[in-house]
C-alpha positions as CSV (number, residue, x, y, z in Angstrom):
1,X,4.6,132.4,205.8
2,X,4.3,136.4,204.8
3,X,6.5,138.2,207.7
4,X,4.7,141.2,208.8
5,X,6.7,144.4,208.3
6,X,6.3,146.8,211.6
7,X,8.4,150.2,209.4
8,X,6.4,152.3,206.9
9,X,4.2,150.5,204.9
10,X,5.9,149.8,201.3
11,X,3.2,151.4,198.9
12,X,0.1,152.4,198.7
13,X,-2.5,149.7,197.0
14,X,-6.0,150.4,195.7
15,X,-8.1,147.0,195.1
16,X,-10.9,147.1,193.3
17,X,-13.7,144.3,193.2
18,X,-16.8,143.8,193.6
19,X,-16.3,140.8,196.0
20,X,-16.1,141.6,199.4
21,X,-14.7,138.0,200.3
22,X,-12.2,138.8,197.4
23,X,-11.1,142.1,198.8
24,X,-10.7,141.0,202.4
25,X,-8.4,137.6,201.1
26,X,-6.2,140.3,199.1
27,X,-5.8,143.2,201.3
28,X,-5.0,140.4,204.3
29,X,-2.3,139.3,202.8
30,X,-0.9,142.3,201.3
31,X,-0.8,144.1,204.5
32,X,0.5,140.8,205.8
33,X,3.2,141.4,202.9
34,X,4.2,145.3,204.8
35,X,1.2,147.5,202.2
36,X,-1.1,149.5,203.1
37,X,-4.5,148.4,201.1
38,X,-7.2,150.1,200.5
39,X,-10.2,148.4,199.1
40,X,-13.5,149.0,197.3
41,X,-16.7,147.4,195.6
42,X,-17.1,149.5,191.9
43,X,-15.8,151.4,189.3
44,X,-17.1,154.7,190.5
45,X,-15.4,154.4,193.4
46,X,-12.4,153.8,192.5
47,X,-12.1,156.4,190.4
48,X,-13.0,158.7,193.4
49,X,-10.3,157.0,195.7
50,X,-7.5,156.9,192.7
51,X,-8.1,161.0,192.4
52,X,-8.4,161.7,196.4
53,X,-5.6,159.9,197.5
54,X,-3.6,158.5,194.5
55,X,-2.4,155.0,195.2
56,X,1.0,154.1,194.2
57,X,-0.6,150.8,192.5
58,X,-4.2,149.3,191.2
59,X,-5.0,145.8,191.0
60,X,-8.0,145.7,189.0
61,X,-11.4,142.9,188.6
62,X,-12.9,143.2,185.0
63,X,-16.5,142.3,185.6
64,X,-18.2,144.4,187.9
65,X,-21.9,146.0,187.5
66,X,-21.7,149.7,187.5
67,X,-18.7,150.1,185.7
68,X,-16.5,147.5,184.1
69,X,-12.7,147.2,185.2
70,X,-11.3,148.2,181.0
71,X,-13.9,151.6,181.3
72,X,-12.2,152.6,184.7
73,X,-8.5,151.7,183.1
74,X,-9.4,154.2,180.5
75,X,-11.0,156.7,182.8
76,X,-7.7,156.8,184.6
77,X,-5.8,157.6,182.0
78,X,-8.0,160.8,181.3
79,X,-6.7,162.2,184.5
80,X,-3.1,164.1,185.3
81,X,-3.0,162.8,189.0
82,X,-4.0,158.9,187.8
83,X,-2.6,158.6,184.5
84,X,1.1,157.3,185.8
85,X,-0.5,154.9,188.3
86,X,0.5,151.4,187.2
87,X,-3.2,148.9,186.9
88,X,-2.7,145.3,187.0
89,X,-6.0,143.6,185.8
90,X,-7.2,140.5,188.4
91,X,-10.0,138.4,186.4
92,X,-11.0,134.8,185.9
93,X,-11.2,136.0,182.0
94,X,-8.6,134.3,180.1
95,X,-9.1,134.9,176.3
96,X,-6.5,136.3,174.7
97,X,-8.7,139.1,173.6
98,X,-9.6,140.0,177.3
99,X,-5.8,140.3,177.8
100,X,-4.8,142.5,174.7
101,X,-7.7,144.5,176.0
102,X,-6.2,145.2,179.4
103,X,-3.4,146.1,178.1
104,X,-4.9,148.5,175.0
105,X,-6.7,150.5,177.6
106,X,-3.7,151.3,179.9
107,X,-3.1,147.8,182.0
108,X,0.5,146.8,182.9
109,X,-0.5,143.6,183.6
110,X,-2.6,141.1,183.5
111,X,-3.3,137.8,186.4
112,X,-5.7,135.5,185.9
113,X,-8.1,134.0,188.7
114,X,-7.5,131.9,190.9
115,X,-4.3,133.1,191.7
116,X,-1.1,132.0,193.4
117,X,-0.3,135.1,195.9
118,X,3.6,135.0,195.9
119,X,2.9,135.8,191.9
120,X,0.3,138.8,193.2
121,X,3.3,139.5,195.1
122,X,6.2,139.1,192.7
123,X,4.4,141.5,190.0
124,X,3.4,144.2,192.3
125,X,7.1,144.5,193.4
126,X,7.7,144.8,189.6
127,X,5.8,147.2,188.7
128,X,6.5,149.3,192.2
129,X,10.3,149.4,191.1
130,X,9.7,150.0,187.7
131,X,7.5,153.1,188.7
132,X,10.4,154.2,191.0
133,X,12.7,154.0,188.5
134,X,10.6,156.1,186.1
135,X,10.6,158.3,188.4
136,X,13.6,159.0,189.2
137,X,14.7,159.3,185.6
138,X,12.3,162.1,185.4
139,X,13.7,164.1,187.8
140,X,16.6,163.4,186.2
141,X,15.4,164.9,183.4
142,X,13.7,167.9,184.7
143,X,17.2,168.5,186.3
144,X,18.9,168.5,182.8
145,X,16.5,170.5,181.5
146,X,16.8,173.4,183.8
147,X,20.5,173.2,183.3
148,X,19.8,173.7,179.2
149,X,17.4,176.3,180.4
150,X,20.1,178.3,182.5
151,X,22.6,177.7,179.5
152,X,20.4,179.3,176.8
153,X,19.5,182.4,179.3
154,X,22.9,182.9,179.9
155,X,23.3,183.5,175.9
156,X,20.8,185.4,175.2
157,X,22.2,187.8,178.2
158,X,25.4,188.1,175.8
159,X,24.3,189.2,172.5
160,X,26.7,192.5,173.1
161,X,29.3,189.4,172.4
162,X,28.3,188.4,169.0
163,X,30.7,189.7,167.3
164,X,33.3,188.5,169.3
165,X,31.7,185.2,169.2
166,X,31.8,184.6,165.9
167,X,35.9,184.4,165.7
168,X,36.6,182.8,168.9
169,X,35.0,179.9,171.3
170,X,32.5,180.7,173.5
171,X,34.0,178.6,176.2
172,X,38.0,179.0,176.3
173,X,37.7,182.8,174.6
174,X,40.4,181.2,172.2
175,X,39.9,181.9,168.5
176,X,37.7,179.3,166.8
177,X,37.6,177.2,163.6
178,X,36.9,180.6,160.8
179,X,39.1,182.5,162.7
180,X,41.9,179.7,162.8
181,X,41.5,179.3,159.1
182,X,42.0,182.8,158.1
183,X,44.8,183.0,159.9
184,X,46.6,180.2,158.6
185,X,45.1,181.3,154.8
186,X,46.9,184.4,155.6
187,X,50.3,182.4,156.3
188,X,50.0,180.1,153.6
189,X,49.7,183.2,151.2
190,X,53.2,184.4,152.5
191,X,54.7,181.0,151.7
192,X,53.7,181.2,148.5
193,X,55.2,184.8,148.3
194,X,59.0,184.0,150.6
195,X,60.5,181.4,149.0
196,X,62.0,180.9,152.8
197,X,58.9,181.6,154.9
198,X,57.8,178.2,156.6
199,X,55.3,177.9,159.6
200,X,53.7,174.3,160.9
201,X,50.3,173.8,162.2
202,X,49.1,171.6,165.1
203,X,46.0,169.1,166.2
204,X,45.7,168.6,169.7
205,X,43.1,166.1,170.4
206,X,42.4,164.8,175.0
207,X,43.0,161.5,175.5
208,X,40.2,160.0,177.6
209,X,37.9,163.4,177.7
210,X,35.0,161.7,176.8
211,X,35.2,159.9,180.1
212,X,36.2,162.8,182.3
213,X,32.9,164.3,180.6
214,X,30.5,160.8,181.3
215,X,32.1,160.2,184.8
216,X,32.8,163.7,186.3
217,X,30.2,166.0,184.7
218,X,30.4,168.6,182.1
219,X,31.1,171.0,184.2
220,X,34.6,169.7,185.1
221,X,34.7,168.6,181.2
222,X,34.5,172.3,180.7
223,X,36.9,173.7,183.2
224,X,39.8,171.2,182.0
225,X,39.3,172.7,178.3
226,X,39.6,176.1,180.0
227,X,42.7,174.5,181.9
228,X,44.1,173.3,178.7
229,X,43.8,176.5,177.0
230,X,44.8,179.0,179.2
231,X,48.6,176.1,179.3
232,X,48.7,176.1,175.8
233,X,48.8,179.9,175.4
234,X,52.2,179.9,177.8
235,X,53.7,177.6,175.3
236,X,53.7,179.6,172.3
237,X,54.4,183.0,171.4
238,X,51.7,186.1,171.2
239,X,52.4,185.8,167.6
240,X,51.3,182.3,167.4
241,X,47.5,181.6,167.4
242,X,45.6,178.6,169.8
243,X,42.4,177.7,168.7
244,X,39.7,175.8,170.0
245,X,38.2,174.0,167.1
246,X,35.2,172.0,168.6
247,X,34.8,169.5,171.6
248,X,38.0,168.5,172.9
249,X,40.2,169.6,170.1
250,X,42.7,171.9,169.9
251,X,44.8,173.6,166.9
252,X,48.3,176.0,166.7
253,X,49.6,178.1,164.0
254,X,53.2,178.6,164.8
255,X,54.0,181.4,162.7
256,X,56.6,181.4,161.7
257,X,59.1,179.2,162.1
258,X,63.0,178.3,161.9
259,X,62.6,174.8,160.7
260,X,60.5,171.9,161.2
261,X,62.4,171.0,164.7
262,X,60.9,173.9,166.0
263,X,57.9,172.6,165.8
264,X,58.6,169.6,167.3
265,X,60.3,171.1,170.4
266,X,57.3,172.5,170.7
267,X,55.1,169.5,170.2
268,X,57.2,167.6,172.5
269,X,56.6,170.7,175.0
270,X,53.2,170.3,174.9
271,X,53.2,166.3,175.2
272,X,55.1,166.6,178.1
273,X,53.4,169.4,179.7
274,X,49.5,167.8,179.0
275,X,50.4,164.7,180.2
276,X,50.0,165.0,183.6
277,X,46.9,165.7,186.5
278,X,44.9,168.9,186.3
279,X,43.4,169.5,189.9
280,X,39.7,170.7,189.1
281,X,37.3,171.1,191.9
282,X,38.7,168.9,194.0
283,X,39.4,166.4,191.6
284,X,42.5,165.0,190.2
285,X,41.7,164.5,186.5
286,X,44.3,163.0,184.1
287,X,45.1,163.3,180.4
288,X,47.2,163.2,177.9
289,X,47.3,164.8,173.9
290,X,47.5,163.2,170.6
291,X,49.1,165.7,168.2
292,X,49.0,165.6,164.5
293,X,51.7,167.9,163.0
294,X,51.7,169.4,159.5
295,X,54.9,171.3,158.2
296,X,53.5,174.2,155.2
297,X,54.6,173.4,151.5
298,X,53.9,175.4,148.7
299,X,51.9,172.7,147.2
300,X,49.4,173.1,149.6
301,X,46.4,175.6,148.4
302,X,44.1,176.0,151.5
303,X,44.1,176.1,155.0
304,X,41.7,173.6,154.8
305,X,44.1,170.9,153.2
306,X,46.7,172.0,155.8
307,X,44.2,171.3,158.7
308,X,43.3,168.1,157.3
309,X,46.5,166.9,156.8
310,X,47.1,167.9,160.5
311,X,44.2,165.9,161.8
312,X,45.1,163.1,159.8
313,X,47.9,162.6,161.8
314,X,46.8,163.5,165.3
315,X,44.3,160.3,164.1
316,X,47.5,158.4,163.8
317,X,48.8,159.2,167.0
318,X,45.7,158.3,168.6
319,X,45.9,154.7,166.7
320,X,49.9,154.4,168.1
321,X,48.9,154.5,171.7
322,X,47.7,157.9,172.3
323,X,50.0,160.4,174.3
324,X,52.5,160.9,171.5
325,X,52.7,162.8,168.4
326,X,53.1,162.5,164.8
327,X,54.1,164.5,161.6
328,X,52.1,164.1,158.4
329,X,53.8,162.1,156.0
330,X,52.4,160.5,152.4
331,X,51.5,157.3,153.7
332,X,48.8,158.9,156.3
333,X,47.5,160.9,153.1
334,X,47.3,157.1,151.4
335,X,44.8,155.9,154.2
336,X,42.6,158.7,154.1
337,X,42.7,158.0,150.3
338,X,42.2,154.5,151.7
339,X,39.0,155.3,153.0
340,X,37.8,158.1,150.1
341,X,38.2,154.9,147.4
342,X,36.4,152.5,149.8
343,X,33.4,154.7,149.8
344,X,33.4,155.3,145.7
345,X,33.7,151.5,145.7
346,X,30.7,151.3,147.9
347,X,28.7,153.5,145.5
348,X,29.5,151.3,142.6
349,X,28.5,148.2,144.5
350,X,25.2,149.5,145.2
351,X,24.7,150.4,141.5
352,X,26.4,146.4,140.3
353,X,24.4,144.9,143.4
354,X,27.6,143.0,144.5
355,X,25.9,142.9,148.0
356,X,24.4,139.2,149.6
357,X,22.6,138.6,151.9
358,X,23.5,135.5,154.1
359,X,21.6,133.9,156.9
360,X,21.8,133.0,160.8
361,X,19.3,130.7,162.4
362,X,17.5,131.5,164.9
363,X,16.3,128.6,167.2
364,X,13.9,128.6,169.7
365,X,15.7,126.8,173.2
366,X,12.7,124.7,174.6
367,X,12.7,122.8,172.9
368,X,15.2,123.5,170.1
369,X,13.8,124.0,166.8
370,X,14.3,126.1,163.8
371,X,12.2,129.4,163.9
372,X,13.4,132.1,161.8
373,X,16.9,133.8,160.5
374,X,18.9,137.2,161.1
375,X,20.2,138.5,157.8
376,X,23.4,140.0,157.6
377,X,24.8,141.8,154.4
378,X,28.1,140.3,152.9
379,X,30.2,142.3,150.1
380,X,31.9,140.3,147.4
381,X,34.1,143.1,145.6
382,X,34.9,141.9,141.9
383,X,38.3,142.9,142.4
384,X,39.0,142.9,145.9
385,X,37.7,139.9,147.4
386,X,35.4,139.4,149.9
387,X,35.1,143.1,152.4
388,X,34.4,142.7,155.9
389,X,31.0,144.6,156.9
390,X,32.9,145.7,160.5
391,X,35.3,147.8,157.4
392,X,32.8,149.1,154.8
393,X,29.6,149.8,157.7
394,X,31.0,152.3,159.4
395,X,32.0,154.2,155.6
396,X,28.4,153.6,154.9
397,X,26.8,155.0,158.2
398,X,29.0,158.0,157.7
399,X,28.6,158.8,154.1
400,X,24.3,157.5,154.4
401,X,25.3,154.6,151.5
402,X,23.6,153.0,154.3
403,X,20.0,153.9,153.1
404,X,20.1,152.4,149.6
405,X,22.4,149.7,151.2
406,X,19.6,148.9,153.6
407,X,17.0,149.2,151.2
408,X,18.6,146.4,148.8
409,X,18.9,144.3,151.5
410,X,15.3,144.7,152.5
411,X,14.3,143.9,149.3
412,X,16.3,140.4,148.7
413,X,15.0,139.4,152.0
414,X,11.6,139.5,150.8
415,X,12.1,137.7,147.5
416,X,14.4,135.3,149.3
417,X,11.4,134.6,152.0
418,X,8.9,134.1,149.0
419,X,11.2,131.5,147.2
420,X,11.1,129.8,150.8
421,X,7.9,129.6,151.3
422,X,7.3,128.6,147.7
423,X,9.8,125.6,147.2
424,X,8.9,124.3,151.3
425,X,5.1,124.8,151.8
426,X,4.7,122.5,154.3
427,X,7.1,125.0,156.7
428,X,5.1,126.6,159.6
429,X,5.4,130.7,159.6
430,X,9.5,131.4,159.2
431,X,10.2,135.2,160.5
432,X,13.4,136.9,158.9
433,X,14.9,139.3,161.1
434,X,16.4,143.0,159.7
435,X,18.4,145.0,160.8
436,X,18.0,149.0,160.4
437,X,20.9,151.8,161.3
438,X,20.4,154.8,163.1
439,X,20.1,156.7,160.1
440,X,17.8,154.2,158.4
441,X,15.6,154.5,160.8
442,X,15.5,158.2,160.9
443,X,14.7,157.8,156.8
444,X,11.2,159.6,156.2
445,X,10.9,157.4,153.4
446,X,10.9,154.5,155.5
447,X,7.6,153.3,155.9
448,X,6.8,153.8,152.2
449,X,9.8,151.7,151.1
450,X,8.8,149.0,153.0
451,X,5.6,149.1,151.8
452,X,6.9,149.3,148.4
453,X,9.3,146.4,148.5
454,X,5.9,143.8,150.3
455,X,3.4,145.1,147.8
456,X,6.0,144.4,144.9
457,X,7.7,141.0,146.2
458,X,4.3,139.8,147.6
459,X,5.2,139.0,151.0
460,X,3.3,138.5,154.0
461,X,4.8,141.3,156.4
462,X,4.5,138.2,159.3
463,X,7.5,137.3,158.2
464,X,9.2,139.9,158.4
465,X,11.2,141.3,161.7
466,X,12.8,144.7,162.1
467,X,15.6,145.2,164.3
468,X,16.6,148.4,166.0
469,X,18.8,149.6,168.6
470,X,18.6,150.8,171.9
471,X,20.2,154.0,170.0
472,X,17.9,154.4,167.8
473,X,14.9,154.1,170.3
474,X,15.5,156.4,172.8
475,X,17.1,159.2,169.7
476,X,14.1,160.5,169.1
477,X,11.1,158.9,170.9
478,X,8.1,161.0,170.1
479,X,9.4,160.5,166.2
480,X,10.3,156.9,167.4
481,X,6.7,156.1,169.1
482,X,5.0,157.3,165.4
483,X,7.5,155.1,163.7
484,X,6.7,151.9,165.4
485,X,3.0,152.4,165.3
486,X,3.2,152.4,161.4
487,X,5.4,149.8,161.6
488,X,3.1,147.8,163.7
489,X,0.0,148.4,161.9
490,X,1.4,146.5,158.8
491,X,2.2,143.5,161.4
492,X,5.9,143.4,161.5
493,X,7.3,142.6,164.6
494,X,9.8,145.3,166.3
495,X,13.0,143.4,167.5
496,X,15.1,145.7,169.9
497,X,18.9,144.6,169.5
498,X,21.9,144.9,171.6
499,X,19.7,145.6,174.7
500,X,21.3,146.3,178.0
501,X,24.1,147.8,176.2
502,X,22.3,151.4,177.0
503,X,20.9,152.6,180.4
504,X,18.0,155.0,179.0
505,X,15.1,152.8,177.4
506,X,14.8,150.5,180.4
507,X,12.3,153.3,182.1
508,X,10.7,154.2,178.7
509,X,10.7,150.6,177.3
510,X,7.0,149.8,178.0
511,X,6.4,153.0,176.0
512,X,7.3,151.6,172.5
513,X,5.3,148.6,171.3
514,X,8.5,146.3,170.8
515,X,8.0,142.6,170.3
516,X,11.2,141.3,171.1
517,X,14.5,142.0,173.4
518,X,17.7,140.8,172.2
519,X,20.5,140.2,174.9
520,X,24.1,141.3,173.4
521,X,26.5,138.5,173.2
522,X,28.5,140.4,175.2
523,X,26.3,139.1,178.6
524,X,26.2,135.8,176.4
525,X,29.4,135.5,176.7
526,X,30.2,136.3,180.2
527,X,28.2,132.5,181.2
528,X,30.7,130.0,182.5
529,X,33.5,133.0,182.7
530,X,35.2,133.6,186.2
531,X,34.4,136.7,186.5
532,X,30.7,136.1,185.3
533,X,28.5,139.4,185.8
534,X,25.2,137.9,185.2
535,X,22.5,140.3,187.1
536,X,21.5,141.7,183.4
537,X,20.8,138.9,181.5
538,X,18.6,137.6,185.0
539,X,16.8,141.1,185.0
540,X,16.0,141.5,181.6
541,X,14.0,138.3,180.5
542,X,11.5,138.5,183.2
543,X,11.0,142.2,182.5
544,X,10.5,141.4,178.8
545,X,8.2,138.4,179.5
546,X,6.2,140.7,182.3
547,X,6.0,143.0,179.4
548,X,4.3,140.6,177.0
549,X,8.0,140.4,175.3
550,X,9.8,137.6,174.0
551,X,13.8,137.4,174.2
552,X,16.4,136.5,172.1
553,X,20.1,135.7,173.3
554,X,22.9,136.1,170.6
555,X,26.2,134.5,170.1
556,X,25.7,131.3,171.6
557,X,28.6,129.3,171.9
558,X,28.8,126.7,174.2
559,X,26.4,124.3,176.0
560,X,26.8,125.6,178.8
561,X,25.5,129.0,177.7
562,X,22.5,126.6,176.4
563,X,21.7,125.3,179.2
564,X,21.8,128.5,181.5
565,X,19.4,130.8,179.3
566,X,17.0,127.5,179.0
567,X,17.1,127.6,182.5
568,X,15.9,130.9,182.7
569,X,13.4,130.3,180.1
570,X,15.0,132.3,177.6
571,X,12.8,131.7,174.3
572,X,14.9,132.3,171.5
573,X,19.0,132.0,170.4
574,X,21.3,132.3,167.7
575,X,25.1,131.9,167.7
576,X,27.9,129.5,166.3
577,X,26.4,126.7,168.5
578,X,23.5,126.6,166.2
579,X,25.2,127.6,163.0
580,X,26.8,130.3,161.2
581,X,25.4,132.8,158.6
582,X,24.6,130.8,155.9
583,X,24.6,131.8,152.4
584,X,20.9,131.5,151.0
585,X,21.6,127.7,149.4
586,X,22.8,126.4,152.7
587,X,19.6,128.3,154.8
588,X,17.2,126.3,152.2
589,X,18.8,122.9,153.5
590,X,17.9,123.3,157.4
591,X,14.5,123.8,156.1
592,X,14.0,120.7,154.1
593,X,15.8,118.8,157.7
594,X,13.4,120.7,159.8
């Protein structure tokens, strides 16, 4: 039984039909349920209702006389003051074509008569709290916004500071990067003319800033670097120069110096002073520095190579444990070498196409069956040995090897598919999932690649599945929005990967025309754990299936893990319970077994 609710009504709910017995069933037990209803016969009056007195919902009958339900969906959306108001559709209809319909002309939703009230229910309190949460994030954003507004008039007022600006930091007033640089230029010069002049340069980097920043605010973020600053100045002489370089990190030019334990007296001064609390608005807020320290040499030629060097090992101390320093030696120089050869190697691979492409199954979980792969990219180096993608990714996403990387893997994907479907005819439609970078999918050329790569390897694009992340949604989303409309219009299903691992697309996800949600394994794995947190993973596959989405769990593992997201009618999984990534040989052999 539906408890009346005596407080302020929950919403606001328009019903539109052209029933009366219909209306008066509804709006019963939704004002049994705590709403406030109101109710009318047609089209035209609904529209009048919506714009007088907006409601905060619509549910919606498709075949009326005077004006049928898809016509007033549409109208709606031509309006400012009825364009946000979520319409779920209420008709005996069920085509498939009536559905994709309701939801072309603006529906959220879509119930089919007769229908069970506690579902009415369940989806209206859906929608309600997804409209809520909407809009909250865009006062959120109007907030921001006027805070990026206040910044930029508060430059413009200081165009008299130019000129100072251009050699120190905005911020701390310390000099910046091309003042820093000359400076040390100017030192280096001398050490090359003294056979005796030495002077050291330092890379202060705060430990755990970026949190202070995502927990506290910028504007505390911002007072600690002034903080920092204005400490760092009383540890050094006025001859010496402190720099702000950019973000969180700091440089010094002690100028001269003794020898190189003067330098580190004054490193360890600065370790010992920085770690400690800074008491900012109120706030206690801790940190700590990771200092790289470079001694000058006559070998060196630029400031640049000195500052390098520098950073290179502040990185170090960073990798040690943080809160420490570290002096540059040879073998720091060898990693970054390290990492300079790894990315020459990369080049060559793409021109030797050493990459493969190996294959995870994907299974659907009710019942369990064999319905598509993930491909992931595996590099056999013909001296090296097989390179792990976690080492040589990141190189590529930095250096944008990732494009052409990308593109070959694209490419044997399709072939692969086509051999598939060749040598096993008799297999029903097998979708290959890809994945696409950040940068990949910022690519102009995207769209014309892929239609490159299916026109020349003669694939249907049903089989093919592009996966993006949360990142790469919510980057850009007018840009993104265009994107996935192209993408769509040559059929190929949009997978969105590693989802709940963000917090911004869940309000704009209805706004991109995604296919599929992918659950991290990281939820995946918390099933069956003590300390299970698993509120996400029970949110996000009714949203996806409300929003006409299927879902995918990765890195299945156990049984257990099975049995939970069949419980929960999760429709699709992949993971080391099913299989590992199989090279192409081994992929071909579930689908003769299947």
């Amino acid at each position: 039984m539906i408890k009346v609710h005596a407080s302020q009504p929950l919403a606001n709910i328009l019903i539109v039909d052209d029933k009366p017995s219909n209306l008066r069933i509804l709006s019963t037990m939704l004002v049994k349920a705590g709403y406030k209803v109101r109710a009318v016969t047609s089209g035209n009056m609904a529209l009048t209702a919506a714009k007088t007195m907006p409601p905060d919902i619509i549910l919606l009958d498709i075949k009326m006389p005077d004006m049928d339900g898809y016509e007033v969906c549409e109208q709606l959306q031509q309006f400012p003051e009825t364009t946000e108001i979520p319409v779920i559709f209420l008709s005996a209809l069920q085509d498939v074509e009536d559905k994709v319909k309701a939801f072309e002309v603006g529906g959220v939703d879509y119930i089919i008569k007769p229908f069970q009230f506690q579902e009415v229910l369940a989806r209206v309190s859906l929608h309600l709290a997804f409209r809520q949460t909407r809009y909250q994030l865009q006062q959120l954003n109007e907030e921001l916004e006027k805070r990026v507004e206040e910044r930029s008039l508060a430059l413009i007022k200081a165009q008299d500071e130019l000129l100072f600006y251009a050699r120190h930091d905005s911020l701390t007033h310390l000099a910046n990067r091309r003042l820093f640089l000359e400076r040390v230029d100017l030192a280096l010069k001398r050490v090359h003319e003294e056979s005796n002049y030495i002077f050291a340069v330092l890379v202060i980097d705060l430990d755990r800033f970026k949190m202070i920043n995502d927990s506290d605010g910028h504007m505390v973020g911002d007072r600690l670097l002034m903080e920092v600053s204005r400490t760092l100045e009383t540890l050094v002489s006025p001859a010496d120069t402190v720099a702000r370089l950019g973000g969180d990190e700091f440089a010094i030019l002690l100028d001269p110096i003794e020898d190189v334990n003067e330098a580190l007296r004054v490193a360890q001064e600065i370790k010992n002073t920085l770690t400690t609390s800074f008491f900012i608005q109120n706030r206690e807020v801790f940190t700590s520095p990771s200092i790289g320290l470079t001694i000058s040499l006559p070998n060196y030629q630029s400031a640049l190579e000195i500052l390098r060097d520098a950073d290179i090992a502040m990185g170090q101390a960073k990798e040690k444990g943080r809160g420490r320093y570290e002096i540059f030696n040879q073998q720091m120089h060898t990693q970054a070498l390290k990492l300079l050869t790894l990315e020459t190697d990369l080049r060559h691979g793409i021109e030797k196409e050493e990459f493969e492409v190996y294959y995870q199954p994907i299974m659907t979980l009710n019942p369990i069956a064999l319905v598509g792969f993930e491909a992931l990219i595996r590099w056999q180096h013909p001296h090296k040995g097989f390179i792990s993608p976690g080492e040589f990714i990141p190189v590529a996403e930095n250096t944008g090897l990732i494009i052409p990387i990308g593109k070959i893997v694209l490419e044997k994907v399709c072939y692969q598919l086509q051999t598939w479907k060749k040598n096993h005819p008799h297999t029903t439609v097998l979708k290959v999932a890809v994945n696409l970078s950040s940068q990949q999918f910022n690519n102009p050329d995207l769209v014309e690649e892929i239609d490159e790569i299916l026109e020349k390897t003669g694939l249907n694009s049903n089989n093919l599945k592009i996966e993006i992340t949360e990142t790469s949604l919510i980057e850009h989303s007018l840009e993104t929005i265009k994107l996935l409309k192209e993408l769509k219009q040559r059929n190929l299903e949009i997978c969105l990967d590693d989802f709940g691992t963000g917090y911004s697309s869940l309000s704009y996800l209805h706004r991109f025309p995604v296919d599929t949600l992918k659950i991290d394994r990281s939820f995946v794995n918390c099933i069956g754990q003590p300390d299970e947190n698993l509120e996400i993973i029970q949110s996000i596959i009714p949203l996806a299936h409300n929003l006409g989405m299927t879902v995918v769990a990765e890195g299945i593992e156990t049984e257990e893990q099975l049995i939970y997201l069949q419980q929960l009618h999760c429709d699709f999984g992949q993971g080391y319970f099913f299989n590992r990534p199989l090279p192409p040989t081994e992929a071909e052999k579930l689908l003769e077994t299947n």
